[in-house]
C-alpha positions in Angstrom: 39.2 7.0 -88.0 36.5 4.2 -87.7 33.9 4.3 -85.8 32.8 1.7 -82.8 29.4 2.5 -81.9 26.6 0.5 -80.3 23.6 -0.6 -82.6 20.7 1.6 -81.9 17.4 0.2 -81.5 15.5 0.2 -84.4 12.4 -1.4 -86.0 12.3 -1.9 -89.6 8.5 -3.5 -89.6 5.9 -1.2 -90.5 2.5 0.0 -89.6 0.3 -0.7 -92.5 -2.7 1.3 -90.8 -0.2 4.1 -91.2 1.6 6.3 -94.0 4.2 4.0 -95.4 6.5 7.2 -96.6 7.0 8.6 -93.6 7.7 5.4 -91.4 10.4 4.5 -93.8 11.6 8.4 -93.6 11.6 8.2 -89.4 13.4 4.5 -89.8 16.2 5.7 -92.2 16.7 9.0 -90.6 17.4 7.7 -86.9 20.1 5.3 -88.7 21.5 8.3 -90.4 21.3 10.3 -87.0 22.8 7.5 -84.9 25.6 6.9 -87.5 24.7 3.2 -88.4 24.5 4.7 -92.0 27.8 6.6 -92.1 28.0 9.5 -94.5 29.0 8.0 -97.8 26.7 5.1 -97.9 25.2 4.5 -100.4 21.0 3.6 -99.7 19.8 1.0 -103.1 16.0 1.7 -103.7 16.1 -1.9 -105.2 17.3 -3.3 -101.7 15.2 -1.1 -99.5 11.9 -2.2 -101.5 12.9 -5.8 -100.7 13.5 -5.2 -97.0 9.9 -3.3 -96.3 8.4 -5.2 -99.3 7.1 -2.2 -100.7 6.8 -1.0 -104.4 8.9 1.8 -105.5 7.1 5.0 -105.0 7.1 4.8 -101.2 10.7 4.1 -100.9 11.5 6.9 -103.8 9.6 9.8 -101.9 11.2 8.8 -98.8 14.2 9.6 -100.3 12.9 12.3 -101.2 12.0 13.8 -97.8 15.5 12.5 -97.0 17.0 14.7 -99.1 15.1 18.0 -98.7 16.5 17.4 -94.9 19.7 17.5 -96.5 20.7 13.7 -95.0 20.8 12.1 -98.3 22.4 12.9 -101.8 20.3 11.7 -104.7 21.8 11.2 -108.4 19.4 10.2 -110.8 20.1 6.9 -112.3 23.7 6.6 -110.1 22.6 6.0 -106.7 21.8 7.8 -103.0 24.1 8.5 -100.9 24.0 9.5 -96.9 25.2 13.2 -97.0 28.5 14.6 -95.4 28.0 16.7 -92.4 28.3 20.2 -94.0 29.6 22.1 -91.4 27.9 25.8 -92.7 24.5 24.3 -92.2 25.5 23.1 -88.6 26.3 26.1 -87.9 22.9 27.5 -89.1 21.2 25.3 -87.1 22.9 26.3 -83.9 22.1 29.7 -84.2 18.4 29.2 -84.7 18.3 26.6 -81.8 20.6 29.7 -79.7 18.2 32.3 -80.4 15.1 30.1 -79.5 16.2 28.0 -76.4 18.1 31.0 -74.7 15.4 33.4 -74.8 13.2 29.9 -73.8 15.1 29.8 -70.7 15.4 33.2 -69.8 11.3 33.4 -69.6 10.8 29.8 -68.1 13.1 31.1 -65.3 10.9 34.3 -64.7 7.8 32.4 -64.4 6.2 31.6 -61.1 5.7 28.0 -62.1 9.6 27.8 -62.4 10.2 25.4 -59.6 7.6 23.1 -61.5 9.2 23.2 -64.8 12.7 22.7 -63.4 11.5 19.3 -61.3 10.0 17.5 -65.4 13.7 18.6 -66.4 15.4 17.0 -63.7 13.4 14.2 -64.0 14.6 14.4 -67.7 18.3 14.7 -67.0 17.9 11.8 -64.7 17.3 9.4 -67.3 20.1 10.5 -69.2 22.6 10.2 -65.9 21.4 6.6 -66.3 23.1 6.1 -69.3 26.5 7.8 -68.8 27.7 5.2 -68.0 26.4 2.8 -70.7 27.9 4.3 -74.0 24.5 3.8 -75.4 24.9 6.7 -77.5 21.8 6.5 -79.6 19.3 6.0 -76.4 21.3 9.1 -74.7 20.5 11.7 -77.9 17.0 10.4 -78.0 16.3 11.2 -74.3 18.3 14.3 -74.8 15.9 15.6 -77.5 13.3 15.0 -74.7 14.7 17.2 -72.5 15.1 19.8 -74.6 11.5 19.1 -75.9 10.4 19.9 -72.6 11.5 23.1 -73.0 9.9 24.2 -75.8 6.8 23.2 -74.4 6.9 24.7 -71.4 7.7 27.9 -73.0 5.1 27.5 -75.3 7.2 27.0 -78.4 5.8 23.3 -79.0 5.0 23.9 -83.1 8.6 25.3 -83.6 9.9 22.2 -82.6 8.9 20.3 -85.9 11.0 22.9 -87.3 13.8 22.8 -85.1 14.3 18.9 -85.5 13.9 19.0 -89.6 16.8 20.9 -89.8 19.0 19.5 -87.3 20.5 16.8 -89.1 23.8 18.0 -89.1 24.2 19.5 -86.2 23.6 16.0 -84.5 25.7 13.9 -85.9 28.3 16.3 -85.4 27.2 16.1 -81.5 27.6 12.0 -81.9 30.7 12.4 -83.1 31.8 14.2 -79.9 30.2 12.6 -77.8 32.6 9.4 -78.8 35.1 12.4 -77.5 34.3 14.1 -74.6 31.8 11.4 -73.3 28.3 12.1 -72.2 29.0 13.2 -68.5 29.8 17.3 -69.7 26.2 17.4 -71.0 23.9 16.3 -67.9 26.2 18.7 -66.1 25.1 21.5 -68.7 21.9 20.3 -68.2 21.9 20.6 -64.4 23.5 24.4 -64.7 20.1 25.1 -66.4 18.1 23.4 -64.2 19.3 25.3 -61.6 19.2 28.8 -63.2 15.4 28.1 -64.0 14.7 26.6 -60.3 16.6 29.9 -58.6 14.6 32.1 -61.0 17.2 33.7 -62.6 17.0 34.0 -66.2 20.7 35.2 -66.8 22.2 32.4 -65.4 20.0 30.6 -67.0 20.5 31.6 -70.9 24.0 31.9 -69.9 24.2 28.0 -69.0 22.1 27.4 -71.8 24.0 29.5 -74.4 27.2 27.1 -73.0 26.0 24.4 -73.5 24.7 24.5 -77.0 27.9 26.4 -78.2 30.3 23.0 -76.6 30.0 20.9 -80.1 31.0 23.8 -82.5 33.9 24.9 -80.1 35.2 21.1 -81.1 34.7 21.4 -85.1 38.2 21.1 -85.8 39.0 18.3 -83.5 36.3 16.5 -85.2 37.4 17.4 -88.1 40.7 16.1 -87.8 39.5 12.8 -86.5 36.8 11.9 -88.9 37.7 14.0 -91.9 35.5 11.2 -94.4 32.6 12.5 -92.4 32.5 16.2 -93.3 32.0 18.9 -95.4 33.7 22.3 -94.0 32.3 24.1 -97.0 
């Protein structure tokens, strides 16, 4: 199945008072992420020096980087390739986001400055009901990570993020890919539910929203599967 998806926003010029590596990593990986660069597509050092005008060790430990994220596939003297989505470490990643933003949610919602913390996430969630309607895909997941960012830092849990987001390459281009499904409406509803758990103060209903919610894109694997098989790796 081919994909129609709007071009993200993206800037391909770079900071020269800053790391080069790392721009080029953030750059490639939000391509990868919004599926501009499709899994099989092959990424030419030789054409990626020319477009940042760079020599080659920047680009090359970019790639790098890329890989130990497990976005990219590099054979020596063959060529780079944007990774499958392997299913196994999706499903890795969900349980380690599971165990840390449930239990995140069940202790924001038993704090007293619960009514405060549920306000920045509906503020949050508001930005994203701006887009439903839009199908700008790549701007929704990018203010989506911001709500959830909010989270962690509320609950204190602002250096696991890092973490969180190094390993979450799979699981979130399988969440684009259904997204293009189900549409973007079923997750600002999942959002509200845990809004609202937090703002009553009930932690239950809470990690029970939130433990719905995260679970929605693995409940579709084989649908996605079936629809994009090119895309991924069930292992």
């Amino acid at each position: 199945m081919t994909l129609d998806l709007p071009t993200a926003k993206h800037r391909s010029g770079l900071d020269r008072t800053r790391q080069i590596a790392p721009q080029i990593v953030e750059y490639l990986r939000e391509r990868i992420l919004a599926l501009e660069l499709a899994p099989g597509t092959a990424l030419s050092r030789v054409e990626l020096q020319k477009q940042f005008g760079l020599s080659q060790t920047p680009v090359r430990d970019a790639l790098m980087r890329l890989e130990e994220e497990g976005l990219v596939t590099v054979y020596p003297q063959y060529a780079t390739l944007v990774s499958k989505i392997d299913i196994n470490l999706a499903r890795q990643t969900h349980f380690m986001r599971r165990a840390v933003e449930q239990e995140a949610v069940f202790s924001l919602a038993e704090r007293a400055t619960a009514p405060h913390i549920a306000d920045r996430l509906r503020s949050a969630n508001a930005k994203l009901k701006a887009l439903v309607a839009s199908n700008e895909y790549a701007d929704f997941l990018v203010l989506d990570r911001a709500f959830h960012f909010i989270i962690y830092e509320e609950a204190g849990l602002e250096h696991i993020w890092p973490i969180i987001r190094r390993h979450s390459g799979h699981i979130d281009r399988l969440r684009r890919l259904n997204l293009l499904n189900v549409g973007t409406q079923r997750v600002v509803d999942a959002h509200d539910a845990i809004i609202e758990g937090i703002a009553a103060s009930d932690p239950v209903g809470a990690e029970k929203a939130m433990k719905i919610h995260l679970s929605g894109t693995l409940s579709m694997i084989n649908d996605i599967a079936e629809r994009y098989p090119d895309y991924i790796d069930m292992g």
